[in-house]
DRENROSE-935826 format. One line per 4 residues: their letters; for each residue x, y, z of N, C-alpha, C. Coordinates in Angstrom, 2 decimals. Each point is the difference from the previous one (the first is absolute). Layout:
// residues N
a = X/Y/Z/X/Y/Z/X/Y/Z; ...
END
This chain:
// residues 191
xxxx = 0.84/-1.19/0.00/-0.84/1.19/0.00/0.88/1.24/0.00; -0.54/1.12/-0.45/0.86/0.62/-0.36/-0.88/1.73/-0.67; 0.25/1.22/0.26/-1.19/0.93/-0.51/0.58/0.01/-1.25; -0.50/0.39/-0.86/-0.27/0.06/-1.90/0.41/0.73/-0.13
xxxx = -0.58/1.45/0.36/-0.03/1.14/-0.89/0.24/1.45/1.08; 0.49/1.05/-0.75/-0.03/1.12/1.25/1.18/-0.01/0.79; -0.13/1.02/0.93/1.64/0.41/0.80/0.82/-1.06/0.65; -1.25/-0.88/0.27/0.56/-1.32/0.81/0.42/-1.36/-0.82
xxxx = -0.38/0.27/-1.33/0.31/-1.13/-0.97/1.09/-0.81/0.32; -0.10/-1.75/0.10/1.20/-0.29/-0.33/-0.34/-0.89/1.28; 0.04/0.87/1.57/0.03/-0.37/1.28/-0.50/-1.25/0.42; 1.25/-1.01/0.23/-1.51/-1.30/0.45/-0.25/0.57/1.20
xxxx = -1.45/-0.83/0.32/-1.02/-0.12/1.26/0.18/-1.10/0.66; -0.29/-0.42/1.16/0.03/-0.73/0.95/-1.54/-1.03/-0.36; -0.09/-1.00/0.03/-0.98/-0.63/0.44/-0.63/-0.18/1.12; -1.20/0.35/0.71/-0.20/-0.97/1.47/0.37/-1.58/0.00
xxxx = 0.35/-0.15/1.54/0.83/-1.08/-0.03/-1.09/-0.66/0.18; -0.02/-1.86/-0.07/-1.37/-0.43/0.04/-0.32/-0.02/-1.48; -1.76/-0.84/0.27/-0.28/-0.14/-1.11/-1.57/0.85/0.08; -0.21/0.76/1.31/-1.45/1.25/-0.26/-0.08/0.75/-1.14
xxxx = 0.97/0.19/-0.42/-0.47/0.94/-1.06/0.64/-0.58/-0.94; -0.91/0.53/-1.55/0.64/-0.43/-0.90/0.59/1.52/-1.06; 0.91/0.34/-0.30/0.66/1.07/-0.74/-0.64/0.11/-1.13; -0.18/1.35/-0.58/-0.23/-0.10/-1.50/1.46/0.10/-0.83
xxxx = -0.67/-0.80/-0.72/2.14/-0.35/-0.61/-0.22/1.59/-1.15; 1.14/0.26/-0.39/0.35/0.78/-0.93/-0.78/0.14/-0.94; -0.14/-1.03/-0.89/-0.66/0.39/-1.18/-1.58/0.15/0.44; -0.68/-0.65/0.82/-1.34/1.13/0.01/0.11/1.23/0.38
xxxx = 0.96/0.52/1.31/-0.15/1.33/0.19/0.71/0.76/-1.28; 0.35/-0.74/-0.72/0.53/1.08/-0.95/-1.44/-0.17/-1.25; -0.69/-0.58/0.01/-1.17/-0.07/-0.78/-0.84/0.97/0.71; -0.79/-0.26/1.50/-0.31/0.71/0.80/0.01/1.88/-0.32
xxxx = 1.62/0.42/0.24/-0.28/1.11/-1.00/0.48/0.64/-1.13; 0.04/-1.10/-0.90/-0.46/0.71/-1.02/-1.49/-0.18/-0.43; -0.79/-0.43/0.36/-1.65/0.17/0.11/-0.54/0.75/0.92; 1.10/0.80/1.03/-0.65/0.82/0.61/0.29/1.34/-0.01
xxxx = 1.35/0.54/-1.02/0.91/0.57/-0.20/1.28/0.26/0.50; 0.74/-0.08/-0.75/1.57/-0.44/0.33/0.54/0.66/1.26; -0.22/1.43/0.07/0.66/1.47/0.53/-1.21/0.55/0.84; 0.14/0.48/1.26/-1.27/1.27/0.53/0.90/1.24/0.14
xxxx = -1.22/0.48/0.29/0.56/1.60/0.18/-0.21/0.60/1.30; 0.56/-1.11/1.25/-0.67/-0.17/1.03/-1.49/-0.37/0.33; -0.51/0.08/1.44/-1.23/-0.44/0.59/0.29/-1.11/1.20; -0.68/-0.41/0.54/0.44/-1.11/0.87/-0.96/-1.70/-0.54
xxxx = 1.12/-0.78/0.39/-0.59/-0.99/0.20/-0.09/-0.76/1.02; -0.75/-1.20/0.39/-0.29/-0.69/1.07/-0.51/-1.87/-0.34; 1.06/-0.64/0.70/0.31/-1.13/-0.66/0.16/-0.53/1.34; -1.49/-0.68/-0.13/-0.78/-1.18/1.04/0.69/-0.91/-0.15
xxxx = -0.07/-1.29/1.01/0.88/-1.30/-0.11/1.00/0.13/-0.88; 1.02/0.63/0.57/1.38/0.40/-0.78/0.77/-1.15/-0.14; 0.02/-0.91/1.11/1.28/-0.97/-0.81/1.75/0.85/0.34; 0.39/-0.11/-0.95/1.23/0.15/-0.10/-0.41/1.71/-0.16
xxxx = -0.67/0.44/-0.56/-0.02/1.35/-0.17/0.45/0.04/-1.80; -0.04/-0.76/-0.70/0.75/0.37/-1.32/-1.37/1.39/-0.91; -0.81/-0.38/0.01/-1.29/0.67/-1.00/0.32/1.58/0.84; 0.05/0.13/1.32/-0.09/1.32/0.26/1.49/0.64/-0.27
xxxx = 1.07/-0.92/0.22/1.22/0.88/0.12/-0.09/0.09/-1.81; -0.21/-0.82/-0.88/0.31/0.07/-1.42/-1.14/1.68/-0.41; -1.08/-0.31/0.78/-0.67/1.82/-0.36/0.72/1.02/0.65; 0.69/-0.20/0.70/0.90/1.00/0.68/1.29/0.65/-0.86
xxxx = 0.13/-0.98/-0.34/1.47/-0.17/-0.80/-0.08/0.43/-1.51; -1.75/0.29/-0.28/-0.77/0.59/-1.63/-0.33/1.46/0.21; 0.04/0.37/1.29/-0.46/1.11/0.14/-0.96/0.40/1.18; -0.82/-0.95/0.83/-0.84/0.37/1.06/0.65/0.36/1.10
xxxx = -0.60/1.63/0.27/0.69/0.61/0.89/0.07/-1.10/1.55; -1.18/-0.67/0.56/0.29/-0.78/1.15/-0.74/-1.28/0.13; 0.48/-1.08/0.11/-0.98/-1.15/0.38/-0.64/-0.49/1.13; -0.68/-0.34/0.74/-0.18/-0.34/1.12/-0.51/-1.62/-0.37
xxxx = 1.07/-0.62/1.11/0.23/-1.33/-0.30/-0.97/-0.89/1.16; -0.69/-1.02/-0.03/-0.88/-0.69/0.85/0.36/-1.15/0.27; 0.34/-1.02/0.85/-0.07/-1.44/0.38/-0.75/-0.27/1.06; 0.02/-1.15/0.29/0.25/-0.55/1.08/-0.05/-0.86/0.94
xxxx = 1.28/-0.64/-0.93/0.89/-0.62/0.41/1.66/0.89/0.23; 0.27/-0.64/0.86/1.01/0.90/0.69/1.07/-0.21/-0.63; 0.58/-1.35/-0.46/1.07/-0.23/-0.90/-0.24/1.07/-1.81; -0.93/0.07/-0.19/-0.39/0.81/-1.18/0.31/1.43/0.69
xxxx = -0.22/0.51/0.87/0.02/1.35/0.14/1.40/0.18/-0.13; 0.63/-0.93/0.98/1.62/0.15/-0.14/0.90/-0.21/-1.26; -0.70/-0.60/-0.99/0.79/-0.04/-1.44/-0.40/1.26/-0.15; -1.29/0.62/-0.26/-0.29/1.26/-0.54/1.13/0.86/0.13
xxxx = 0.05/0.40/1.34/0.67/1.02/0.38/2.08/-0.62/-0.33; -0.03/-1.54/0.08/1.36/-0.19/-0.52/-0.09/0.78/-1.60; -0.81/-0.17/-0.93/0.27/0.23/-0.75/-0.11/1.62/-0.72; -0.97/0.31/0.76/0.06/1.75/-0.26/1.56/0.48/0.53
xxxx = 0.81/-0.22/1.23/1.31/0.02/-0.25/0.54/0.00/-1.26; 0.66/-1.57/-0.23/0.36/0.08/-1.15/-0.33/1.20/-1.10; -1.28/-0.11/-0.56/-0.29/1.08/-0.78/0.27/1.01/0.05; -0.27/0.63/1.31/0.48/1.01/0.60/-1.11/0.94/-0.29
xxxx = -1.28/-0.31/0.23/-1.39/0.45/-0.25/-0.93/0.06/1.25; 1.09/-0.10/1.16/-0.67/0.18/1.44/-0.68/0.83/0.44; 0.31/1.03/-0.77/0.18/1.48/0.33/-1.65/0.62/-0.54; -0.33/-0.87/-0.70/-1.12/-0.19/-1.04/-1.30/-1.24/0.59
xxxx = 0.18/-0.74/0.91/-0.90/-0.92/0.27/-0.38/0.30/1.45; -1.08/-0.83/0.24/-0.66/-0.10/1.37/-0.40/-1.54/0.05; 1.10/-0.93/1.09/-0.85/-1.46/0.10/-0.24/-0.22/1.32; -1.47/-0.23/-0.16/-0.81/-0.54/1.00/-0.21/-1.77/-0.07
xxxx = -0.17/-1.05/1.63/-0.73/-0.64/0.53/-0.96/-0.19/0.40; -1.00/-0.46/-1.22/-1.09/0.08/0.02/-1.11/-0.68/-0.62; -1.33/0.13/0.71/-1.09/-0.80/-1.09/-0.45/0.84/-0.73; 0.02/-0.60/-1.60/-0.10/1.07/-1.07/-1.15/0.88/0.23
xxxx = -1.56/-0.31/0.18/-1.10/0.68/0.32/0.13/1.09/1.18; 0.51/-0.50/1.08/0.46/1.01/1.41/1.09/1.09/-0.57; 0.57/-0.28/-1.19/1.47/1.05/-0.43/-1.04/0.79/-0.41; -1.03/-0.34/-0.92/-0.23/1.01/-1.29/-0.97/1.13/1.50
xxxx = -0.64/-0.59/1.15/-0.98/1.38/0.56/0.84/0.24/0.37; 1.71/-0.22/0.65/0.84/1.15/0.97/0.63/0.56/-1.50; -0.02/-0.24/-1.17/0.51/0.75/-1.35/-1.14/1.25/0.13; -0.86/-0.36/-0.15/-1.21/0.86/-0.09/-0.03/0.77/1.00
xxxx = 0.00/-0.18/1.09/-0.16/1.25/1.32/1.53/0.59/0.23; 1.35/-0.52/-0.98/0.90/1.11/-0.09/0.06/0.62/-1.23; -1.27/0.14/-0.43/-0.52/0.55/-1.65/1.25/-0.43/-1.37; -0.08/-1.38/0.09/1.30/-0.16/-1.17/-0.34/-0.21/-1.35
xxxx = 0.15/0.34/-0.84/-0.79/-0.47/-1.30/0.91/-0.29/-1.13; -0.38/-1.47/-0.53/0.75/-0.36/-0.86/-0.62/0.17/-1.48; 1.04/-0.26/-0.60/-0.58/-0.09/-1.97/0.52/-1.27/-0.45; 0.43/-0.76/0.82/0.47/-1.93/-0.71/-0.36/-0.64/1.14
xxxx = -0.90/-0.80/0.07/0.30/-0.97/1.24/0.27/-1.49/-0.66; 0.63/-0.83/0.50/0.54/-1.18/-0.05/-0.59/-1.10/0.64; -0.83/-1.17/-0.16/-0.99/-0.81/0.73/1.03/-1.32/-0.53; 0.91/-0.41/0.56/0.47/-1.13/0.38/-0.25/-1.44/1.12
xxxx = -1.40/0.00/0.49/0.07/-0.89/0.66/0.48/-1.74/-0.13; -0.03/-0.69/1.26/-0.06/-0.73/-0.26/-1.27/-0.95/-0.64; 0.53/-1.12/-1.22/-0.78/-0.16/-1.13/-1.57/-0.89/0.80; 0.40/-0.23/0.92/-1.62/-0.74/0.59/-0.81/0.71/1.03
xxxx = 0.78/2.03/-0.27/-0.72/0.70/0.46/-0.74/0.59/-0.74; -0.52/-0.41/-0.77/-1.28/0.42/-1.08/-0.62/1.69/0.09; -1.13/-0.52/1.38/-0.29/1.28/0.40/0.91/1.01/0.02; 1.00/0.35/0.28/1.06/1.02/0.56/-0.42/1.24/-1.63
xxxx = -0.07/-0.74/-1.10/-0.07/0.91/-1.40/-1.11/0.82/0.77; -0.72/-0.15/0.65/-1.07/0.87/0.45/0.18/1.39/0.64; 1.28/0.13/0.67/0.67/0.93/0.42/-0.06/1.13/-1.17; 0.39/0.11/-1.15/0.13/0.96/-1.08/-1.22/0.93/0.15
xxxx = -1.13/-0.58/0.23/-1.39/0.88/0.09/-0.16/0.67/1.26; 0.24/-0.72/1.30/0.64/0.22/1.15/0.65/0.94/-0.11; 0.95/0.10/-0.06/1.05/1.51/-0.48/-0.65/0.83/-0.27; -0.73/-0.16/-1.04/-0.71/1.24/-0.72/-1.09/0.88/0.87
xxxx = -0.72/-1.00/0.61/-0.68/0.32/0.43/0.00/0.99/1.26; 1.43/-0.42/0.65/0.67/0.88/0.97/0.72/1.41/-0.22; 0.11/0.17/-1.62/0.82/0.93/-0.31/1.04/-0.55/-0.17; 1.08/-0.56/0.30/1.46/0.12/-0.11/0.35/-0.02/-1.08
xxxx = -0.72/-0.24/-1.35/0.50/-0.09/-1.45/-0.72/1.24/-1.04; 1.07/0.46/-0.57/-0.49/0.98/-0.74/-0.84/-0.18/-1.08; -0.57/1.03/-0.87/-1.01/-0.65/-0.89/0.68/0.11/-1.13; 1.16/-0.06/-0.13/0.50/-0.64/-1.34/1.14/-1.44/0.53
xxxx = -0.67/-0.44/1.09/0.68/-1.18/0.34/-0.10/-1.19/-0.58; 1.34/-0.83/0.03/0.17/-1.31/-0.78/0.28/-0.75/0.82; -0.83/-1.55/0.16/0.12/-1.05/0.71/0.85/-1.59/-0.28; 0.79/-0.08/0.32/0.97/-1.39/-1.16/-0.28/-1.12/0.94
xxxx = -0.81/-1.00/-0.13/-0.42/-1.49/0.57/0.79/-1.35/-0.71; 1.01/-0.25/0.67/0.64/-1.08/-0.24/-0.95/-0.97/0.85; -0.50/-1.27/-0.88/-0.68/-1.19/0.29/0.43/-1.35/-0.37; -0.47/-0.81/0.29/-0.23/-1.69/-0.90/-0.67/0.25/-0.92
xxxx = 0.71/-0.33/-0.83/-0.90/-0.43/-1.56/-1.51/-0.39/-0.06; -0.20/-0.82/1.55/-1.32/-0.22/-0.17/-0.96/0.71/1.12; 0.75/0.62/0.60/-0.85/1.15/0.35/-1.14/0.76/-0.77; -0.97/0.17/-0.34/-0.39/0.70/-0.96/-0.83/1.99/0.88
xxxx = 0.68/0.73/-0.01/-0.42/1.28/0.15/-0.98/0.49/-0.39; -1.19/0.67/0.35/-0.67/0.86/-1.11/0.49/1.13/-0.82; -0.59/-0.08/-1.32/0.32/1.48/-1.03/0.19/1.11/0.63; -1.46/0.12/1.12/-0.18/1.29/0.71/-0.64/-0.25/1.27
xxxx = 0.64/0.84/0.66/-0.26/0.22/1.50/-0.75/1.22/0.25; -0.27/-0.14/1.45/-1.19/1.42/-0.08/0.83/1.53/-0.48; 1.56/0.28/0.55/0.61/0.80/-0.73/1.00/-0.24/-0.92; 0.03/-1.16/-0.54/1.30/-0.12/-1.00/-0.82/-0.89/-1.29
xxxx = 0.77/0.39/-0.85/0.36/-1.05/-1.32/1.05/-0.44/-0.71; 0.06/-1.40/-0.29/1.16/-0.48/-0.11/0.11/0.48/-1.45; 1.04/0.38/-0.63/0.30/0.36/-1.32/1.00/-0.93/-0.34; 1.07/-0.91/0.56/0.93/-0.48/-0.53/-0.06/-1.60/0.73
xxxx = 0.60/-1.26/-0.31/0.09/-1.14/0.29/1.07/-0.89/-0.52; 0.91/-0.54/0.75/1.02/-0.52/-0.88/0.31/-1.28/1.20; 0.17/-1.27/-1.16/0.32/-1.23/1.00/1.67/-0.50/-0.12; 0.45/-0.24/0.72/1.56/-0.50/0.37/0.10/-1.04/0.48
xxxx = -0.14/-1.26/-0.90/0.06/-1.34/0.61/-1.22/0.07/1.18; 0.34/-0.78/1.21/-1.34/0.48/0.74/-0.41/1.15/1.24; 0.60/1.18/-1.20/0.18/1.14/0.99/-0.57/1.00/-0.68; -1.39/0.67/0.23/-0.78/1.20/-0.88/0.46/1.07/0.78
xxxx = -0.30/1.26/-0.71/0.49/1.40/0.14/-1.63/0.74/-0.86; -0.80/0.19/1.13/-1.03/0.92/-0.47/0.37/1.27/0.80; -0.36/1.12/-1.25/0.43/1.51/0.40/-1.66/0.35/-0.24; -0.27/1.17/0.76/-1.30/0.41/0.50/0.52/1.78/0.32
xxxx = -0.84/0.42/-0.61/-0.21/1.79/-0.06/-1.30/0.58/1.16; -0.09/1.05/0.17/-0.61/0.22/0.77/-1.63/0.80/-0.55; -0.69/0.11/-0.27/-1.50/0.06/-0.32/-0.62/0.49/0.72; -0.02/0.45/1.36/-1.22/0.42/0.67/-0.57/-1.09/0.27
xxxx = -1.25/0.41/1.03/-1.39/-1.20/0.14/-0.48/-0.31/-1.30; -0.94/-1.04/0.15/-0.21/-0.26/-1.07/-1.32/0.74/-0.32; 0.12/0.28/-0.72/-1.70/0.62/-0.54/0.51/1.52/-0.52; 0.91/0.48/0.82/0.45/1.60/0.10/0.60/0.40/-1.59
xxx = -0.42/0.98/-0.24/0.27/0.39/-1.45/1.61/0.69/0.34; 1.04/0.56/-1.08/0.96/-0.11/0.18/0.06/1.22/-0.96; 0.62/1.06/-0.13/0.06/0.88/-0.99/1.00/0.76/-0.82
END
């Protein structure tokens, strides 16, 4: 593992030790964004069941001014932060110990708002994709926010959620990557 693209290019990452998490290897996050765009021009992101931390430090490393990183599991928090070292993108992150749903209301009552969030759970946490609307619903995501759901292949997602629609879908052996935009409620006209 290793970030792609951006200031940090090049840098390997640490794995969590164990077998809890599973990494997204290289070539999806490098698929990842280029379907979501290569480069930002800042904004923040926020990247639930982080894992190793690779999806948030690689948006860091494209341009997002700060990530705020979620686990929790404690060996994951501690790669995170091993690896924002390395990068040297510390300076730039916030990682918390935590349950992803309990992060996003103390995100929300320290008014944080993202424009990428990252839904990595684990794959026989199904429900957890439910969080994205969750978010929304709290505020913490802006309304030109983008949602990236790494799943099982046989997971199957809906098109649309009460605030999102999926616009993009791509399978990787048995590893999908649905990207989801942000829409409003549903019914709400858009102008």
């Amino acid at each position: 593992m290793r970030v792609v693209a951006g200031k940090a290019k090049g840098l390997p990452l640490k794995a969590v030790p164990g077998d809890s998490t599973r990494p997204t290897t290289d070539k999806v996050k490098e698929s990842v964004f280029n379907m979501i765009g290569p480069f930002f021009d800042g904004g923040n992101a926020l990247d639930l069941f982080a894992g190793s931390g690779g999806l948030g430090i690689e948006a860091l490393s494209r341009g997002i001014d700060k990530t705020v990183f979620i686990d929790k599991d404690g060996k994951a928090v501690e790669t995170i932060r091993a690896n924002l070292e390395k990068t040297r993108l510390s300076g730039q992150a916030e990682v918390y110990r935590n349950d992803a749903k309990r992060a996003v209301k103390i995100l929300r009552k320290n008014e944080f708002q993202a424009r990428l969030l990252f839904l990595d759970p684990p794959y026989q946490n199904a429900e957890a994709y439910g969080l994205m609307d969750f978010a929304a619903e709290t505020g913490i995501l802006t309304d030109d926010s983008i949602v990236v759901c790494e799943h099982d292949k046989g997971v199957k997602l809906a098109d649309r959620t009460k605030y999102f629609e999926r616009y993009k879908h791509e399978n990787y052996g048995g590893i999908s990557i649905s990207i989801y935009r942000y829409t409003g409620e549903e019914g709400e006209t858009s102008e």
